[in-house]
DSSP file (Angstrom, degrees, kcal/mol; ACC not computed):
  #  RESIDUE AA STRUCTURE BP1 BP2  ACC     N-H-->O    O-->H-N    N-H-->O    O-->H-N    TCO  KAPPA ALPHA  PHI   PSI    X-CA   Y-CA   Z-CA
    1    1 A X              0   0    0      0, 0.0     4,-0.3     0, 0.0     3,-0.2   0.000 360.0 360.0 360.0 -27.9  -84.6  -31.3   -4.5
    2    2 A X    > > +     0   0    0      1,-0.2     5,-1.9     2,-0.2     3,-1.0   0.808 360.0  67.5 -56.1 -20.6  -86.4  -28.5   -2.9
    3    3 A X  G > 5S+     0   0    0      1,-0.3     3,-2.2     2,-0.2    -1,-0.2   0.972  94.0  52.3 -68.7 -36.4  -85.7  -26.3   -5.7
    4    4 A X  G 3 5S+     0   0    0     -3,-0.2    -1,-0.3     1,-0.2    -2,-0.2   0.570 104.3  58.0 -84.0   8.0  -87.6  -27.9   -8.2
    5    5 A X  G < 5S-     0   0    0     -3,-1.0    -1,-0.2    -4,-0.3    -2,-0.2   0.218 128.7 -85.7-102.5  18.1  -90.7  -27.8   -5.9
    6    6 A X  T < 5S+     0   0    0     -3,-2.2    -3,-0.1     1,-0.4    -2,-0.1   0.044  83.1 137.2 110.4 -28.3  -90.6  -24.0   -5.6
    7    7 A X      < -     0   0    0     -5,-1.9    -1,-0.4    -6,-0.1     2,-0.2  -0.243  58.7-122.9 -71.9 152.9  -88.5  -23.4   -3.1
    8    8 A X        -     0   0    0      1,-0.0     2,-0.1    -2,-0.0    -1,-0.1  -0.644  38.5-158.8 -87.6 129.0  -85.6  -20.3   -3.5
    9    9 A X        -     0   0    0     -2,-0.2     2,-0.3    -7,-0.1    -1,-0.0  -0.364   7.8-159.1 -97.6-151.4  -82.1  -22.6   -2.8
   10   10 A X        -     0   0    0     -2,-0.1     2,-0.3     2,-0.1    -2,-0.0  -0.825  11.5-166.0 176.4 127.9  -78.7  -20.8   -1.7
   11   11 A X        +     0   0    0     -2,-0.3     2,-0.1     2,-0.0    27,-0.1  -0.891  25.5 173.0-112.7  79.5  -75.0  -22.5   -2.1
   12   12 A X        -     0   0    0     -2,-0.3     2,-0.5     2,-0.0    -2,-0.1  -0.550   9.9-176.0-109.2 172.9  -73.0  -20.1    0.3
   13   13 A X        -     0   0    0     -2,-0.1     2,-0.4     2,-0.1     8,-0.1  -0.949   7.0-178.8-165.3 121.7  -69.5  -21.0    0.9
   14   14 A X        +     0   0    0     -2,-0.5     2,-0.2     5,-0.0    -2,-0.0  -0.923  19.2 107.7-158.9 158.8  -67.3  -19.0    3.5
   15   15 A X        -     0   0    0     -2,-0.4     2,-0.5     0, 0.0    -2,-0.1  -0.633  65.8 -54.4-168.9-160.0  -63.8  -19.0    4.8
   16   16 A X    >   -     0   0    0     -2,-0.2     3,-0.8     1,-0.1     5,-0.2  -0.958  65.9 -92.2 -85.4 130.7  -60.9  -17.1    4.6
   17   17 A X  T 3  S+     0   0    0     -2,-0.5    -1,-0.1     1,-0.3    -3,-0.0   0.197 111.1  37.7 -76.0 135.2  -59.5  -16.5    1.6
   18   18 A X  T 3  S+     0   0    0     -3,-0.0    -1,-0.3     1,-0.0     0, 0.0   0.672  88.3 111.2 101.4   4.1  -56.9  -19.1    0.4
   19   19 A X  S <  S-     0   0    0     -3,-0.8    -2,-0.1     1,-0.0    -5,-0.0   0.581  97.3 -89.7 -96.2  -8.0  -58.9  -21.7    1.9
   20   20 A X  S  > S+     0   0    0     -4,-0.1     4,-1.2    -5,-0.0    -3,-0.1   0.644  79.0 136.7  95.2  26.4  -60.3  -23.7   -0.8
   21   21 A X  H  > S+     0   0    0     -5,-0.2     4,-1.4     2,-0.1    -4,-0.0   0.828  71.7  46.2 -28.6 -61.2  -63.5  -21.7   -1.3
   22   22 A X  H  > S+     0   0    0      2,-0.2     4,-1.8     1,-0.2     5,-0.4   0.826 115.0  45.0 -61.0 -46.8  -63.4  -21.6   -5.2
   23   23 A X  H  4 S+     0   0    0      2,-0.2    -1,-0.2     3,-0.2    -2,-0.1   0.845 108.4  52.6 -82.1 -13.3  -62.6  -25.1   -5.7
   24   24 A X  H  < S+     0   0    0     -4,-1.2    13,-0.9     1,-0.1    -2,-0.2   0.988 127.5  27.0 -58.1 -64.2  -64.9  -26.5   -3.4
   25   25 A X  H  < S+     0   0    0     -4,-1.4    13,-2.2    11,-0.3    14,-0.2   0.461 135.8  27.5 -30.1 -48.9  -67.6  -24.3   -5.3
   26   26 A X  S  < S+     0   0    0     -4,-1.8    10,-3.0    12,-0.2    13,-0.4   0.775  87.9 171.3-112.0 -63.4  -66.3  -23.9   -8.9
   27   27 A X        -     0   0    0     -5,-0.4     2,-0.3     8,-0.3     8,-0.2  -0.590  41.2 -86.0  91.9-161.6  -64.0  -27.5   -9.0
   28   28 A X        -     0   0    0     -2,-0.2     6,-0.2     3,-0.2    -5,-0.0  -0.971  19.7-127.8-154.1 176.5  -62.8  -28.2  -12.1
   29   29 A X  S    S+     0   0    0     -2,-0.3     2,-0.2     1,-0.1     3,-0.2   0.396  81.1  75.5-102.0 -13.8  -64.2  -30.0  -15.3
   30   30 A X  S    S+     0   0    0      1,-0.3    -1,-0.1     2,-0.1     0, 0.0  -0.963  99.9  32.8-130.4 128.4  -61.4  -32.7  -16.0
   31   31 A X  S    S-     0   0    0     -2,-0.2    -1,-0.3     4,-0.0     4,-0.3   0.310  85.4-154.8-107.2 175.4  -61.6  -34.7  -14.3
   32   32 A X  S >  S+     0   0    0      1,-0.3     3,-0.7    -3,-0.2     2,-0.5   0.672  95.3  61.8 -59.0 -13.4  -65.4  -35.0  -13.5
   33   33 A X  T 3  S+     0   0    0      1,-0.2    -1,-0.3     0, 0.0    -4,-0.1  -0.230 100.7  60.8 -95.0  57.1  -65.2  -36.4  -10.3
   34   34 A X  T 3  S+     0   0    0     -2,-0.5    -1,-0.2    -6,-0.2    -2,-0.2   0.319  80.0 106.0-135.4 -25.1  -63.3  -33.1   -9.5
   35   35 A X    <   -     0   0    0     -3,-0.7    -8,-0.3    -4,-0.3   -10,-0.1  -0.330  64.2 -92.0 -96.6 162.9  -66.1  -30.3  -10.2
   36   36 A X     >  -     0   0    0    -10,-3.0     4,-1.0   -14,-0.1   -11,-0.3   0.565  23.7-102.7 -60.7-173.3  -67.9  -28.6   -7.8
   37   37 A X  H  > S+     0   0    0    -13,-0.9     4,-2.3     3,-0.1   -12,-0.2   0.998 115.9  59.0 -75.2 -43.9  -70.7  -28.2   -5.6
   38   38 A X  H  > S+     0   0    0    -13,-2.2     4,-1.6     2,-0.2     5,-0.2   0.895 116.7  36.4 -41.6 -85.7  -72.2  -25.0   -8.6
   39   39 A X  H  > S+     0   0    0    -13,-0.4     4,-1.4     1,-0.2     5,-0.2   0.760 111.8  48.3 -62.5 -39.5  -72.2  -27.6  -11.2
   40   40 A X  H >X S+     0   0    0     -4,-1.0     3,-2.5     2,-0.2     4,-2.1   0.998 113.9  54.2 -53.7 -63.8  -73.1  -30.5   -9.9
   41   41 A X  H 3X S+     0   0    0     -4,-2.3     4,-3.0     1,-0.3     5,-0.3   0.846 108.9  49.6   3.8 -77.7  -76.1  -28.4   -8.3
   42   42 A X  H 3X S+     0   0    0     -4,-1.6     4,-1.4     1,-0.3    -1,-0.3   0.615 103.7  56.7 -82.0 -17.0  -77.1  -27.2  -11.7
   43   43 A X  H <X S+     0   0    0     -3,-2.5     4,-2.2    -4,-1.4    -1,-0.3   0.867 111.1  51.0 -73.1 -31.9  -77.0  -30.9  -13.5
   44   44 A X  H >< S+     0   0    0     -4,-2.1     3,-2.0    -5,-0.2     4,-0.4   0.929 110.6  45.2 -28.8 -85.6  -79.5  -31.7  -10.8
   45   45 A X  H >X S+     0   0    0     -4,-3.0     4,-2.4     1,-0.3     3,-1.3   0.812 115.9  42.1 -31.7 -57.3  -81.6  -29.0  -11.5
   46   46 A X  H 3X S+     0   0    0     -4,-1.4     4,-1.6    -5,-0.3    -1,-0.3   0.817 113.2  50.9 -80.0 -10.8  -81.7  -29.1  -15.1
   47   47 A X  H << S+     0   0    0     -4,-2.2    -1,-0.2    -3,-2.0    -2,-0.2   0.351 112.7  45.3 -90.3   9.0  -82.1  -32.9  -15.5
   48   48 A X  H <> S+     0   0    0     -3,-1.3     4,-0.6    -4,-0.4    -2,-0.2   0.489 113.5  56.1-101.0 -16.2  -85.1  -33.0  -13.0
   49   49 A X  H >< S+     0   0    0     -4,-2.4     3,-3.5    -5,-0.3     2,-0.4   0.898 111.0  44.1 -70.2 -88.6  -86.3  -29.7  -15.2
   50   50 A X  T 3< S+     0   0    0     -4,-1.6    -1,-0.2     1,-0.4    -2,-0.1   0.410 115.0  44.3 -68.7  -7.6  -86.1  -32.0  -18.2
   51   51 A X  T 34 S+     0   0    0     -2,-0.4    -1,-0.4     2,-0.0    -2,-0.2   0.690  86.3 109.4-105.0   7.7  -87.9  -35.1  -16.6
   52   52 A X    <<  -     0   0    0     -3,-3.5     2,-0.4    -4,-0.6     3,-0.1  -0.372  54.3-167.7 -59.0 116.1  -90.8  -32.9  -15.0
   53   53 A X        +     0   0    0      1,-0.1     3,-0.1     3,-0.0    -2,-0.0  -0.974  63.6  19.8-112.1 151.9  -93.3  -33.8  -17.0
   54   54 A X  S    S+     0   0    0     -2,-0.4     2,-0.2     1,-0.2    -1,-0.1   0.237 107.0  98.7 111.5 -28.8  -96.9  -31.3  -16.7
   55   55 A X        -     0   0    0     -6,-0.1     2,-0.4    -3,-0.1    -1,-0.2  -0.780  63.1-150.1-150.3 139.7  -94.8  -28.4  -15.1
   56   56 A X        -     0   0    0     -2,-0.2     2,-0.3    -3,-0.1    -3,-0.0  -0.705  21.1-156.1-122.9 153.7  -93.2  -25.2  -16.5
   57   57 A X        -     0   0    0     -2,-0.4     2,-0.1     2,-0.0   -53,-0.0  -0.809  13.4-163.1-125.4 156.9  -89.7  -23.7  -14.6
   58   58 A X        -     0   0    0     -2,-0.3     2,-0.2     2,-0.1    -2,-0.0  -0.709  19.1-162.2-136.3 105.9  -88.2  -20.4  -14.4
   59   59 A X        +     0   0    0     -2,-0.1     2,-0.3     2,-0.0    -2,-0.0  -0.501  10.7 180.0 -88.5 157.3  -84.8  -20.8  -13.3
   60   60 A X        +     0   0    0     -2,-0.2     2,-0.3     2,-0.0    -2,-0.1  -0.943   2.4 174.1-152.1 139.6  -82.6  -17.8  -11.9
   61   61 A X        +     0   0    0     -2,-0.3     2,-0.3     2,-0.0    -2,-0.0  -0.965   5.3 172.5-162.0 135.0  -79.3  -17.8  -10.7
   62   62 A X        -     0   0    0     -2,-0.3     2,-0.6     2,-0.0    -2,-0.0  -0.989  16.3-151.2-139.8 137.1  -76.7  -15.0   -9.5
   63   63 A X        -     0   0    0     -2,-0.3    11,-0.5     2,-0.0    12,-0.4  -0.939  14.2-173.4-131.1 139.0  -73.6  -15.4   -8.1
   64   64 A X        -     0   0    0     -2,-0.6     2,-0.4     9,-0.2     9,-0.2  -0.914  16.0-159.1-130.0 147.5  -72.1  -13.0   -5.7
   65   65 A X  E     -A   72   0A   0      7,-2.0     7,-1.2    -2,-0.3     2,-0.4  -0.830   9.1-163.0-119.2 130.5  -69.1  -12.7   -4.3
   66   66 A X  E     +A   71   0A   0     -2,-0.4     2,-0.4     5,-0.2     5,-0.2  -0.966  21.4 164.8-126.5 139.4  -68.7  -10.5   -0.8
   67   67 A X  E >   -A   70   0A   0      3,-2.0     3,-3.5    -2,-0.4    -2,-0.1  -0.974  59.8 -14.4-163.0 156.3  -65.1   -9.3    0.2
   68   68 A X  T 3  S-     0   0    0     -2,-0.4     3,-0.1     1,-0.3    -1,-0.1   0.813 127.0 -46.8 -12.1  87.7  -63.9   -7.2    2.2
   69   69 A X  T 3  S+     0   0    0      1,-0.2     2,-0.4     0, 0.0    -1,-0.3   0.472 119.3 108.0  71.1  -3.5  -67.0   -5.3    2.9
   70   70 A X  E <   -A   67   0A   0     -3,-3.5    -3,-2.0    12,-0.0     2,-0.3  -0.800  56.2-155.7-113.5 147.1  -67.5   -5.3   -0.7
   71   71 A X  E     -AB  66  83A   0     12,-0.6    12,-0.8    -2,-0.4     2,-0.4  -0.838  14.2-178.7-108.0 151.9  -70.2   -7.3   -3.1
   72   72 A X  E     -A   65   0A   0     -7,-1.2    -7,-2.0    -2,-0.3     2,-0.8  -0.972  21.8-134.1-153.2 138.8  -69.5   -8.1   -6.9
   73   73 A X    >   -     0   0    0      8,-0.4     3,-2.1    -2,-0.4    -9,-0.2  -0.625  17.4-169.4 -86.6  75.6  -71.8   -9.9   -9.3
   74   74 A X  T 3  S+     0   0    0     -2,-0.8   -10,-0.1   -11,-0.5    -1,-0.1   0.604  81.3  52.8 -51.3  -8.3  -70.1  -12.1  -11.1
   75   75 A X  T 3  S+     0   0    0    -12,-0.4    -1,-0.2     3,-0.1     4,-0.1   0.471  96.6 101.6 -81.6 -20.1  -72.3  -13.1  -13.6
   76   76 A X  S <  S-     0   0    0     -3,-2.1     5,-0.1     2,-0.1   -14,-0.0  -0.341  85.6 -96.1 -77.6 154.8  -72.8   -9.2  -14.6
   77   77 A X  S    S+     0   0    0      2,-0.1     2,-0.4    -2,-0.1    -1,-0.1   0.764 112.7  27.8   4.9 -87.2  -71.5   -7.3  -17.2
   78   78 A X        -     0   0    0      1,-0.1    -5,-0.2     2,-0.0    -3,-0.1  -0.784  67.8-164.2-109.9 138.4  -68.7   -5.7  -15.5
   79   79 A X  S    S+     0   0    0     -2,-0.4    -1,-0.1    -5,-0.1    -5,-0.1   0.479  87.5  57.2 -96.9 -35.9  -67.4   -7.9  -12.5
   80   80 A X  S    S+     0   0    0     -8,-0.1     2,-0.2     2,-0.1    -3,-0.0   0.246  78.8  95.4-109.2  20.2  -65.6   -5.2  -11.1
   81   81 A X  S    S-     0   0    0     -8,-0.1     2,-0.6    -5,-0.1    -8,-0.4  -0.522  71.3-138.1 -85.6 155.3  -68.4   -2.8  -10.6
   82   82 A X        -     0   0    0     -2,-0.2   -10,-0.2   -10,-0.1     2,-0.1  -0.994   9.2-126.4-122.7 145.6  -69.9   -3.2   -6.7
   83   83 A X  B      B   71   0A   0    -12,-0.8   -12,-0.6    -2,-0.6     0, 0.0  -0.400 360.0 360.0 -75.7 156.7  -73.1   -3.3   -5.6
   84   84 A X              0   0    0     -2,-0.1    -1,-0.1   -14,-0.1    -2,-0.0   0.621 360.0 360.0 -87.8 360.0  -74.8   -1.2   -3.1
């Protein structure tokens, strides 16, 4: 709820790989009581955007992935570039 009063949120999810990171995170979309924390999250968001009345948003979102010692954007271009 905080997000839509200004405040930056953060969804981090870690474990060991194989641990049921992704679906906790990602889920999947059939059926709907299956999907994740990222989408649920983001109907919040955008149906408290859409009753705001008075008030203007800028939404931003990246998701990044860090393993072994390495970070990847997943939303970017190229997925399999790292960041420094």
């Amino acid at each position: 709820q905080g997000v839509t009063e200004g405040y930056n949120g953060t969804i981090f999810a870690y474990g060991q790989t194989g641990s049921g990171n992704s679906f906790t995170t990602q889920g999947v979309v059939d059926p709907s009581s299956q999907k994740g924390i990222i989408p649920r999250a983001f109907e919040h968001i955008f149906e408290s955007v859409q009753c705001a009345e008075n008030a203007k948003f800028l939404l931003r979102a990246s998701y990044l992935e860090i393993y072994n010692e390495d970070i990847r954007d997943l939303l970017g271009a190229d997925t399999k570039q790292k960041l420094e």
